[in-house]
C-alpha positions in Angstrom: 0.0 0.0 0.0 1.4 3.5 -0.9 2.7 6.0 2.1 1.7 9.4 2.8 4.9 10.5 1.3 3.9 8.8 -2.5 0.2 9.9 -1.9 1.3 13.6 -1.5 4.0 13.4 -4.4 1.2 11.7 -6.9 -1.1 14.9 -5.8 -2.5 16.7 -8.9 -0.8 14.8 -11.6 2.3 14.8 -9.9 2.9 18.6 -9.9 1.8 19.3 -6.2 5.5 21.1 -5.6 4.9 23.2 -8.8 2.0 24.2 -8.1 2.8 24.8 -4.8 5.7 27.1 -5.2 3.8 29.5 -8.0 0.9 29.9 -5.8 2.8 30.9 -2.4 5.5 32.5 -4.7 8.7 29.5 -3.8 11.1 27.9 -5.2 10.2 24.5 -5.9 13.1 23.9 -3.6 11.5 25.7 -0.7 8.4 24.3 -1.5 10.1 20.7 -1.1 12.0 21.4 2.0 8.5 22.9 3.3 6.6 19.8 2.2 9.2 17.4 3.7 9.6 19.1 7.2 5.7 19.3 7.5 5.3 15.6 6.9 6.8 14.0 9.8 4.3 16.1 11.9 1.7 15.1 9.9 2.0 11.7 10.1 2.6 11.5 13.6 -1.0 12.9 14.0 -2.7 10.7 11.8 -1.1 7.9 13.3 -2.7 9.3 16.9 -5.7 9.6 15.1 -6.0 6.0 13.9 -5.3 5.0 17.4 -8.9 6.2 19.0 -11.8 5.5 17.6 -13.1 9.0 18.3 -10.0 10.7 16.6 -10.6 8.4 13.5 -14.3 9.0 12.9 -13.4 12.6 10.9 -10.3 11.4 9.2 -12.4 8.9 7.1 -15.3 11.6 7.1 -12.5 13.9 5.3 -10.9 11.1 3.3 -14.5 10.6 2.0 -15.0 14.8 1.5 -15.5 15.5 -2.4 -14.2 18.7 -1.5 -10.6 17.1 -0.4 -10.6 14.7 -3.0 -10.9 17.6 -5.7 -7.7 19.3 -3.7 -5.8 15.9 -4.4 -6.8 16.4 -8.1 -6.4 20.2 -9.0 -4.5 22.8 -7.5 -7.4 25.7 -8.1 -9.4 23.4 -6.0 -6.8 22.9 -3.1 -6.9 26.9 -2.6 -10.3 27.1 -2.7 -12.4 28.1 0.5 -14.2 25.0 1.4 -11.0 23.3 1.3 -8.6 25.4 3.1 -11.4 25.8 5.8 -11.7 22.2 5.8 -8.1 21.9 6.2 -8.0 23.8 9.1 -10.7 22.0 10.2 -8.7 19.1 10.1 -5.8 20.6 11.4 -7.2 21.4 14.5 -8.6 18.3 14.7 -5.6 16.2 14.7 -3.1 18.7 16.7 -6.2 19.5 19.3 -6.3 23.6 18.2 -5.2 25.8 15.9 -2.5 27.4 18.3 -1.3 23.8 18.6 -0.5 23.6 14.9 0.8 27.4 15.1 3.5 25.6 17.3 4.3 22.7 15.4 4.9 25.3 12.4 7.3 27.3 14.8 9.4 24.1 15.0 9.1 23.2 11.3 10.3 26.8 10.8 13.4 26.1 12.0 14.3 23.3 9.6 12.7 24.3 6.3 14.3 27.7 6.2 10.6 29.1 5.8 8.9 31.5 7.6 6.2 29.9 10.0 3.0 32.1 9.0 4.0 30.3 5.2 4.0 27.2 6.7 1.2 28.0 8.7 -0.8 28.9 5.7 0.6 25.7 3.7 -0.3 23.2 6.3 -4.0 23.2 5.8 -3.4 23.0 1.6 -1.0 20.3 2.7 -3.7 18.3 4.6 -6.4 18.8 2.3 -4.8 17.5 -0.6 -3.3 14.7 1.8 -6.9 13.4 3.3 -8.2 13.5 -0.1 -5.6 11.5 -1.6 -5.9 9.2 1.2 -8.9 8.1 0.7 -8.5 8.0 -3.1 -5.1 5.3 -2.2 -7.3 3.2 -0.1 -10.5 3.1 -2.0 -8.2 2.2 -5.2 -6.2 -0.7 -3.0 -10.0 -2.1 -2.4 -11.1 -1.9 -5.6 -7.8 -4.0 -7.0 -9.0 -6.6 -4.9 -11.4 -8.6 -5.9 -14.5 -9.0 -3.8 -15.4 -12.1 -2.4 -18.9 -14.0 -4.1 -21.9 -13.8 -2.5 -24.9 -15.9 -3.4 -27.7 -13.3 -3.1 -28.0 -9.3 -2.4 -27.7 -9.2 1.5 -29.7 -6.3 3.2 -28.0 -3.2 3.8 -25.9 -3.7 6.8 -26.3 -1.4 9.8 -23.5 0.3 11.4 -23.7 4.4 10.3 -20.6 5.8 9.3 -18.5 2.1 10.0 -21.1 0.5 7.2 -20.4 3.7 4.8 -17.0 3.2 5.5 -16.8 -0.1 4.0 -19.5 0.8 1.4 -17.9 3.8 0.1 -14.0 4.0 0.9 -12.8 0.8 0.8 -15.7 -0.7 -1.9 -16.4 -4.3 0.9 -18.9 -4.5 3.3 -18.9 -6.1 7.0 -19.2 -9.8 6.7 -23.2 -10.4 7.6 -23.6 -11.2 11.1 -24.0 -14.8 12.2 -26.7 -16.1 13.5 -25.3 -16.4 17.0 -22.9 -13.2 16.9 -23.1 -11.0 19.5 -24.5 -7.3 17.8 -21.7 -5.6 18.6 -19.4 -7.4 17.1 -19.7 -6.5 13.5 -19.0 -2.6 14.1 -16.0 -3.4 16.5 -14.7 -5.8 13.5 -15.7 -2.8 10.8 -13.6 -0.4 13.3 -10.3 -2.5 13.5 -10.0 -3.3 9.6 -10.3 0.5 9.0 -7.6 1.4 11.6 -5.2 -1.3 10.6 -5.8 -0.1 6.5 -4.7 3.2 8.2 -1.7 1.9 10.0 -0.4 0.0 7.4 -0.9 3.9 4.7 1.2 5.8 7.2 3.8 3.4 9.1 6.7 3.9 6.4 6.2 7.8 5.9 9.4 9.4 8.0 11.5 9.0 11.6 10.5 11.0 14.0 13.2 13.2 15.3 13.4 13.2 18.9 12.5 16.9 19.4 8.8 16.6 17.4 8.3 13.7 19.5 8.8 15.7 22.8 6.6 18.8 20.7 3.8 16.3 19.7 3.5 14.5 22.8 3.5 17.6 24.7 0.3 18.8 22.1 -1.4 15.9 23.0 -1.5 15.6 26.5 -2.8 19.0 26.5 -5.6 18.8 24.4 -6.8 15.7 26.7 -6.7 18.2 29.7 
């Protein structure tokens, strides 16, 4: 399954720095030290995220946004309101506030050369076009695979977002329940595929240096408070 890093180096035809660098006015060499220093950050929240069930739910609700899918695509879309609201949206989400993010671009700052109200700026483009792309990697992995035969239309399963999930992202559906199976036991199965597809997308993105460890964990603990 293809990383983070391939997913935002395939963005928008493969011209994601390009058209990164003439819209914020870089050199495709900023742009690229920029992307790169962001990412390890990045990943380390999604990771988090695919940890708790509650932090998942609006990663796959913003894999599954046509608004961040377009961002993946095109790079008029990617600046476009609805996504760089639902960027920061997502942001937030995954560092606990903005002013959370603000710091994690303070520390970027330091190692891409940039200044960190560009970064600032970049990182919600950044996740937009990343969640997008995500879910377009994972609902393309399901769809090479080919579904298992069924011998008659089963009823829609039940499950909200977990049987959308399947329906929609990765193109299955949760196994239909057996006859003694406890009800609960489809959604927690639904919920564990989805985190380990997850897992598996983001493990080989980066390291982790030791200071954004100490700067992410630091986030985190705070926004449980």
């Amino acid at each position: 399954m293809s990383n983070i890093v391939d997913i935002i180096q395939s963005a928008q035809g493969g011209q994601i720095i390009e058209n990164l660098s003439e819209r914020f006015g870089l050199a495709s060499w900023q742009t690229r030290s920029a992307v790169e220093s962001l990412l390890p950050a990045l990943v380390a929240a999604l990771s988090k995220a695919a940890e708790e069930p509650d932090s998942l739910r609006p990663v796959i609700d913003a894999a599954n946004d046509s608004t961040h899918r377009a961002a993946f695509e095109s790079a008029e879309e990617a600046h476009s309101q609805a996504s760089v609201e639902g960027g920061d949206a997502i942001v937030a989400h995954l560092f606990g506030s903005a002013s959370a993010a603000g710091e994690v671009s303070q520390f970027v700052a330091r190692d891409s050369g940039l200044r960190a109200d560009v970064l600032q700026r970049l990182l919600p483009i950044l996740v937009s076009v990343a969640a997008g792309g995500l879910g377009s990697t994972l609902e393309r992995q399901s769809a090479a695979e080919p579904p298992a035969p069924t011998p008659a239309p089963a009823p829609a399963p039940s499950g909200g977002w977990l049987s959308a999930l399947f329906g929609t992202l990765f193109g299955t559906k949760p196994a239909a329940p057996q006859p003694q199976a406890a009800p609960a036991a489809e959604p927690v199965d639904a919920l564990e595929a989805a985190r380990t597809k997850i897992r598996e997308t983001l493990a080989p993105a980066a390291e982790r240096q030791a200071d954004l460890d100490e700067l992410l964990g630091r986030i985190f603990a705070s926004a449980k408070v």
